[in-house]
C-alpha positions as CSV (number, residue, x, y, z in Angstrom):
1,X,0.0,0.0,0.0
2,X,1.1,3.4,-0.8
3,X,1.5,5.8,1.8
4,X,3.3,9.3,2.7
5,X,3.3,9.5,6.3
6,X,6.5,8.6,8.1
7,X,6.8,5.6,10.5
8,X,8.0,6.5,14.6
9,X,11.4,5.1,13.1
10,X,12.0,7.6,10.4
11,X,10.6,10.5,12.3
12,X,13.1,10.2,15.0
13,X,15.7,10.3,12.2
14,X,14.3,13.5,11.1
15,X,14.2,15.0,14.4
16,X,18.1,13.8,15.2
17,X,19.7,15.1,12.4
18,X,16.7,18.3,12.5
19,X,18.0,19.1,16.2
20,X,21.6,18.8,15.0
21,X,21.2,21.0,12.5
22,X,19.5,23.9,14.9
23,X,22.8,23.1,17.2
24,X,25.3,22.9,14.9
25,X,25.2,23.7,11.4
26,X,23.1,26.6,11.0
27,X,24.7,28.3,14.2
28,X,28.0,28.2,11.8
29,X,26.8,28.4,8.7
30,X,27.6,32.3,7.9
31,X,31.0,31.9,9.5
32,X,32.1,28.6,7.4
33,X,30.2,30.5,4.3
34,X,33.0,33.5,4.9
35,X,36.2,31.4,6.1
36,X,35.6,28.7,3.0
37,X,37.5,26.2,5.5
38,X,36.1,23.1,5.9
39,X,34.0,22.5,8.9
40,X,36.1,20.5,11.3
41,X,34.2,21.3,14.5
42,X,30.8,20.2,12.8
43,X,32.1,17.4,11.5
44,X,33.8,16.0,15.0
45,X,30.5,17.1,16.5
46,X,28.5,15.0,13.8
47,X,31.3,12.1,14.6
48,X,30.1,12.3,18.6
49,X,26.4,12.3,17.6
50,X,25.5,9.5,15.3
51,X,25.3,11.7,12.3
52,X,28.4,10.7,10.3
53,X,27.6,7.5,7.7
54,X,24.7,6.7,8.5
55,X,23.9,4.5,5.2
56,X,27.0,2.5,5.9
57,X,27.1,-0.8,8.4
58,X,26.5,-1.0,11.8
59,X,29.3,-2.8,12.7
60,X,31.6,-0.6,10.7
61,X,30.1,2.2,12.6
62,X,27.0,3.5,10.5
63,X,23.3,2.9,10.7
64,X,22.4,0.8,8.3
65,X,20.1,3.4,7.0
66,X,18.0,2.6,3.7
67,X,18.7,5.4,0.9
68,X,14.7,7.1,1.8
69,X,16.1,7.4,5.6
70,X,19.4,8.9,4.3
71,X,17.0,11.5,2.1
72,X,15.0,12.3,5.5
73,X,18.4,12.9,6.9
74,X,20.3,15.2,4.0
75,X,17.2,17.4,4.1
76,X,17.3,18.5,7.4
77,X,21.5,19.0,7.0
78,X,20.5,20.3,3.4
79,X,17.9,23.1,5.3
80,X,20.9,24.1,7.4
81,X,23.3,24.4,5.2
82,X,24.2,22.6,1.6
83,X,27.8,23.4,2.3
84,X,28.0,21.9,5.6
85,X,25.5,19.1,4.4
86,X,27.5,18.0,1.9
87,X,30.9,18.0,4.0
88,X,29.3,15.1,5.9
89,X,27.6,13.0,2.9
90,X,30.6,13.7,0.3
91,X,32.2,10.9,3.3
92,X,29.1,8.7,2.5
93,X,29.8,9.2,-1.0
94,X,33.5,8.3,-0.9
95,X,33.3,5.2,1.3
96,X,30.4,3.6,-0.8
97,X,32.3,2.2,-2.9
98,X,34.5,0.7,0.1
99,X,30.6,-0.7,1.1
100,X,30.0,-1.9,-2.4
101,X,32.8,-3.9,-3.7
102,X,36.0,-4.2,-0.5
103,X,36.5,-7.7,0.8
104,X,35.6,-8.0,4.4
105,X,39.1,-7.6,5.7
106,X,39.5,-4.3,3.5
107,X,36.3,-3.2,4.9
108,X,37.4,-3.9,8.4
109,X,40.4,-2.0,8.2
110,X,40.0,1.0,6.2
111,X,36.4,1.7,8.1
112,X,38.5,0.9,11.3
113,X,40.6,4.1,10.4
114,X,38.0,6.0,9.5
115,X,36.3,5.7,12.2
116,X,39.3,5.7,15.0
117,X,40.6,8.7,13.4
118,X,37.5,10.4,13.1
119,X,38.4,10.8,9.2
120,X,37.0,11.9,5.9
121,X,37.3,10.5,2.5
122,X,37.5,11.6,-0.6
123,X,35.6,10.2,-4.1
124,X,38.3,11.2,-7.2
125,X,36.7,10.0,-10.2
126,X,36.7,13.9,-12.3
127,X,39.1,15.2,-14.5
128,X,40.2,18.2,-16.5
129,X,38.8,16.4,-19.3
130,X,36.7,13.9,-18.2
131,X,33.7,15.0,-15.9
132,X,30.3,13.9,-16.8
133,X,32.4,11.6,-19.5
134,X,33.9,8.9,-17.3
135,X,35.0,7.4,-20.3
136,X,37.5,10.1,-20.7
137,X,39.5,9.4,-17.8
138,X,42.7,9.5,-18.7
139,X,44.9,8.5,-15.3
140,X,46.0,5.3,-15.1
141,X,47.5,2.9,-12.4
142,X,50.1,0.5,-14.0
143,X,50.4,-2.7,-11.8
144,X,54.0,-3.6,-11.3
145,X,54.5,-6.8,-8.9
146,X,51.9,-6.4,-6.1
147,X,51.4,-3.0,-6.2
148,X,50.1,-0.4,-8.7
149,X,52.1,3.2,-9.9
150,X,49.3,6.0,-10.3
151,X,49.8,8.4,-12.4
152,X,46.8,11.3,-13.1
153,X,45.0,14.3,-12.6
154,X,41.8,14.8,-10.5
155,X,40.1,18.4,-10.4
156,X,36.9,19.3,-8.2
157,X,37.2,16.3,-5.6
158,X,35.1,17.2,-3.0
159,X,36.9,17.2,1.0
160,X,40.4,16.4,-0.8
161,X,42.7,18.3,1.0
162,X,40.9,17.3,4.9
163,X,40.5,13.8,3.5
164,X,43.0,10.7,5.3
165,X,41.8,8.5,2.3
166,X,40.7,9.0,-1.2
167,X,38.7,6.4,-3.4
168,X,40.5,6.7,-6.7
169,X,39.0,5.3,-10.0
170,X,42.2,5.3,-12.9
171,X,42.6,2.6,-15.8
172,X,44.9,-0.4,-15.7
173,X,45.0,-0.5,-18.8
174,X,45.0,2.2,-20.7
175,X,44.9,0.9,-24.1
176,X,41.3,-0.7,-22.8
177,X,40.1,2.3,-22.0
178,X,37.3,2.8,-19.4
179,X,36.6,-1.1,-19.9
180,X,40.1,-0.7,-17.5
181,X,38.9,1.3,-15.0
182,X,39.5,0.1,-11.7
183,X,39.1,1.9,-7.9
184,X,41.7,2.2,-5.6
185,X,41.2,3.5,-1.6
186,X,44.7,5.5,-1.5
187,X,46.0,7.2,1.7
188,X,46.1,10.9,1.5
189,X,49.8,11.0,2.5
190,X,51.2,8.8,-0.3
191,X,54.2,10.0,-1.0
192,X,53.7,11.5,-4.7
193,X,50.3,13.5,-4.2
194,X,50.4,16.9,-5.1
195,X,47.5,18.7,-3.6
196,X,46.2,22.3,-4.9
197,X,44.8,24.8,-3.1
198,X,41.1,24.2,-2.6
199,X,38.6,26.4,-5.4
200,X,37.9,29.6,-4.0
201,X,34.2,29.1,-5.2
202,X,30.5,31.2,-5.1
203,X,28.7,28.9,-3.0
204,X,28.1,26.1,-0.5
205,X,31.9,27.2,0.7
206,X,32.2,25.5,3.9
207,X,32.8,22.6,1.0
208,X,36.3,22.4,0.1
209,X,37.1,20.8,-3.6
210,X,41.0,20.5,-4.8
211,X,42.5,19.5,-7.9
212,X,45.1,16.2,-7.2
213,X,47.7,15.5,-9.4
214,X,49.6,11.9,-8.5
215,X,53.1,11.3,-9.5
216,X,54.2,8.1,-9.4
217,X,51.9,6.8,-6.5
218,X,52.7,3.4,-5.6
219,X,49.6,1.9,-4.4
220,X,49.5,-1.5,-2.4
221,X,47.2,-4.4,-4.6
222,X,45.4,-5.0,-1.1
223,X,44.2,-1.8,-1.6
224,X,42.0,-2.4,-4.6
225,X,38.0,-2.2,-4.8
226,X,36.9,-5.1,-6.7
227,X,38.2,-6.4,-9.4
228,X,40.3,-5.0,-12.2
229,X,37.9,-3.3,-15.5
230,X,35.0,-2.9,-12.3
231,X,35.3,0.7,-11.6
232,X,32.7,2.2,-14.2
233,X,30.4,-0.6,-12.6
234,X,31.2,0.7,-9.2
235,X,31.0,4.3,-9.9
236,X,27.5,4.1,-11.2
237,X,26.1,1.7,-8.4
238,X,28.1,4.5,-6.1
239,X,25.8,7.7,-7.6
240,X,22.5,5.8,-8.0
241,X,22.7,5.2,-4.2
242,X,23.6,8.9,-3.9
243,X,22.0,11.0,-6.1
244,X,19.0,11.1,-3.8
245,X,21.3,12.5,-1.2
246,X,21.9,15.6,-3.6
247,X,18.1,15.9,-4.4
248,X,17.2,16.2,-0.3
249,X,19.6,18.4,0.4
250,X,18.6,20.6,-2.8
251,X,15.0,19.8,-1.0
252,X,16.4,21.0,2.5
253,X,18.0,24.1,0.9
254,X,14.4,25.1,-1.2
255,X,12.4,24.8,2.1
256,X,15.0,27.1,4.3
257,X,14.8,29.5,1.5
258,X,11.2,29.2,1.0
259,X,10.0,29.0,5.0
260,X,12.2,32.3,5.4
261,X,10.6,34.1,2.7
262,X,6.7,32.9,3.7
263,X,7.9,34.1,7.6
264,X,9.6,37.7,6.2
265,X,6.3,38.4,3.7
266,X,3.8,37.9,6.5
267,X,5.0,40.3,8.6
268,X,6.5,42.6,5.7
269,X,3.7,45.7,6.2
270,X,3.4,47.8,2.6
271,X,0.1,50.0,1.8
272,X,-1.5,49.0,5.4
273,X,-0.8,45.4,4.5
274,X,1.2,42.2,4.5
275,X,2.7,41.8,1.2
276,X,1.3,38.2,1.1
277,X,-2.1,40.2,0.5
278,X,-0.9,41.2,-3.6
279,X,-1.6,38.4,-5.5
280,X,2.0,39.2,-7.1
281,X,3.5,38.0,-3.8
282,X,1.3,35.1,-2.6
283,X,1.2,33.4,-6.3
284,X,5.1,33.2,-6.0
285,X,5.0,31.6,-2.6
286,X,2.3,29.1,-4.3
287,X,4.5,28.1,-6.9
288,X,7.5,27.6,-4.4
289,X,5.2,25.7,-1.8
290,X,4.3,23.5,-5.1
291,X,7.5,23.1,-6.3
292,X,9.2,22.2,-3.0
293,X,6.1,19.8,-2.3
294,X,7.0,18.3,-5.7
295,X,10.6,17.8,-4.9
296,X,10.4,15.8,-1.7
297,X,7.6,13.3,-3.5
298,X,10.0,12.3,-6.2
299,X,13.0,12.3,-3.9
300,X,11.4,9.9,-1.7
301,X,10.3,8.5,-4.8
302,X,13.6,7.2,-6.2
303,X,15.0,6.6,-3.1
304,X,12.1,3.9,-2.0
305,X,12.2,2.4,-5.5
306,X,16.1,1.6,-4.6
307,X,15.7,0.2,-1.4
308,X,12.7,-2.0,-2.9
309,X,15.2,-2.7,-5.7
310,X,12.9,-1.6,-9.1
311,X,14.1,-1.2,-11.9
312,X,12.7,2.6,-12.5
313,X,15.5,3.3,-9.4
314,X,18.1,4.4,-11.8
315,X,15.5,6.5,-13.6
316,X,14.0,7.9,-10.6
317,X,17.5,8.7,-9.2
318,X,18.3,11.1,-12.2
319,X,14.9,12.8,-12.2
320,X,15.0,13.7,-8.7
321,X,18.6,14.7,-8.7
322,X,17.0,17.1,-11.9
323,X,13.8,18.5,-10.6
324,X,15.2,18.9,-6.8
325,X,18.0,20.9,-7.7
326,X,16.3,22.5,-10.7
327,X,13.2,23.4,-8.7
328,X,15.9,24.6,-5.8
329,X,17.3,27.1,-7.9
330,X,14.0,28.4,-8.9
331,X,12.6,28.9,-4.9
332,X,15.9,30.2,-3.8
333,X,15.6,32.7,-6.4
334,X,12.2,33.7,-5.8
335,X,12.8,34.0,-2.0
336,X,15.5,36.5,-2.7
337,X,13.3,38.3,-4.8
338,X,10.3,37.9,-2.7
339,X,12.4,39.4,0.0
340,X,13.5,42.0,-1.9
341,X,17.1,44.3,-0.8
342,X,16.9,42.3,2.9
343,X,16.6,39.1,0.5
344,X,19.4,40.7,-1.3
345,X,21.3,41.7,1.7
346,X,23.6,39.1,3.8
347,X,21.4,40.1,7.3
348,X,19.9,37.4,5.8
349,X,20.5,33.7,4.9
350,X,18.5,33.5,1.7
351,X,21.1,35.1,-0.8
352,X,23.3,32.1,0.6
353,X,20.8,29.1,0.1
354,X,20.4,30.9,-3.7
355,X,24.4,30.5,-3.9
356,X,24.1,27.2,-2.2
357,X,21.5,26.3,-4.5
358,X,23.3,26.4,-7.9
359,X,26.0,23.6,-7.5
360,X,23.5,21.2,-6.7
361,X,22.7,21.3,-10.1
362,X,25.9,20.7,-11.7
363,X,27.6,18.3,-9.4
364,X,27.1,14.7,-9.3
365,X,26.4,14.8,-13.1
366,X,25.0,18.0,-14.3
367,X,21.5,18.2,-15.3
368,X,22.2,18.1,-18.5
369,X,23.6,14.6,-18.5
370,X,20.5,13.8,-15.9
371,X,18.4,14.5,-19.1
372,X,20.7,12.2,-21.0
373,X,20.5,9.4,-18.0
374,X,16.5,9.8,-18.6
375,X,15.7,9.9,-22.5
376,X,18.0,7.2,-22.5
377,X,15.8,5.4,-20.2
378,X,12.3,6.1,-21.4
379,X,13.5,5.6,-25.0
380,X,14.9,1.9,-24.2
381,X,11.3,1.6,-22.7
């Protein structure tokens, strides 16, 4: 039977990570926003609570959550701050793949550091010239003996420079192309890792993304995901689990934006009146209420047709990744204009969630290639 009311389970999930975000992340928000550091105190904090991984195993210190109660989650981090929100499930991100394809004792160990430490990861799969097109990857990691010699160039990788691991996809074989590809969980403090300085960036900037370039990084073979030729495999399994995750917090984002605006146009007095009162006004707020309604259906959407493994997930995952972060843009916008020069101003949050708002739309495969992911789909029937 279908129904849209959440169980006692998934509402205390919502109020968790809803309380930690009214503690933590939108207390800091402005100030992470202006530094464009990574958010180390949020994330130890989110470490202490429960917060961090939830979608990963119990015993290697997640939650077992399904991908709808990681949605439930993002959304309340995402209507705190996308930034900070995406800090914590860029980690998700990165060690899916580690939940995917490791063996047990890989898993064991390398989510025994993470979790001792207290770490991040990072996910390196874009390049100069190879974003939306994996196929273009050009890096490659040679195997000599038992290990592997990286060679490559990753740009845009999400908590690189804060990360103690990063989940690397390069070919083995180059001449194979991306039927080569292959992903690797390399320590950050391999010798032969050149780092950049992190992108100095228009929005969500409490989210730190560095080029890598890797000279000659020798890579132990017990450090491979999978087999060898596996990675493209791996790396989409990785984003349909995820692309939800960017949906709800595009979801999250809409509804701070659009909650502020609704609060700031009731009480906004013009002509002897609330604003809300021209039809101007209130038919904006309609279309956000509808759009943000919309959103969070087909959000929840996808993410219950991958946990009840259908075959629309993939589908699904694309279109709300698309309409979430399209329809994002389009409240965020409106609640700045709503607002008018206070929306404007940065007194208040809403010029920041309309920053915010705009990556959400281009990472994790633009929406462009979202499109491509769903003609594809409905044409193939």
């Amino acid at each position: 039977m279908i129904g849209f009311t959440l169980d006692e389970r998934q509402l205390a999930i919502k109020e968790k990570y809803r309380d930690f975000a009214n503690r933590w992340v939108i207390p800091n928000r402005l100030k992470y926003d202006k530094l464009a550091e990574f958010p180390w105190e949020v994330v130890k904090a989110a470490y202490s609570e429960g917060i961090m991984n939830g979608p990963m195993p119990i015993k290697f210190g997640g939650k077992e959550y399904s991908i709808f109660d990681s949605a439930i989650a993002s959304e309340e981090l995402g209507a705190g701050c996308v930034g900070i929100g995406i800090s914590i499930d860029a980690n998700t991100l990165a060690l899916t793949p580690l939940y995917l394809a490791a063996n047990e004792d890989q898993q064991k160990k390398f989510f025994g550091i993470i979790n001792e430490q207290q770490a991040v990861a990072a996910y390196a799969l874009t390049e100069p010239n190879a974003g939306s097109d994996v196929a273009g990857i050009k890096s490659a990691a040679i195997k000599h003996g038992d290990k592997y010699i990286l060679n490559g160039h990753k740009r845009f990788i999400t908590n690189a420079e804060v990360s103690t691991f990063i989940t690397v996809f390069a070919l083995t074989n180059p001449e194979k192309g991306a039927r080569s590809l292959t992903a690797f969980f390399v320590p950050t403090n391999s010798p032969g890792i050149e780092m950049k300085p992190h992108l100095d960036k228009m929005g969500q900037r409490a989210s730190v993304q560095n080029e890598i370039i890797f000279h000659d990084v020798e890579i132990p073979e017990a450090n491979r995901l999978g087999d060898e030729g596996t990675g493209f495999l791996i790396a989409m399994k990785t984003f349909d689990r995820t692309r939800t995750g960017v949906a709800a917090l595009s979801v999250g984002n809409a509804r701070a934006a659009y909650e502020t605006a609704l609060h700031w146009a009731k009480n906004r007095i013009q002509f002897g009146a609330p604003i809300t009162a021209n039809q101007g006004v209130s038919f904006m707020l309609a279309d956000m209420a509808t759009d943000l309604e919309a959103a969070r259906l087909l959000t929840w959407s996808a993410a219950w047709a991958y946990d009840n493994a259908q075959k629309t997930a993939g589908k699904l995952s694309a279109m709300s990744k698309l309409f979430a972060s399209d329809a994002g843009m389009r409240i965020t916008t409106d609640a700045v204009q709503v607002m008018g020069g206070d929306g404007y101003s940065t007194e208040f949050a809403v010029e920041k969630m309309m920053r915010d708002a705009k990556l959400c739309q281009i990472y994790e495969g633009t929406n462009q290639i979202q499109r491509l992911v769903i003609s594809k789909s409905i044409l193939k029937g």
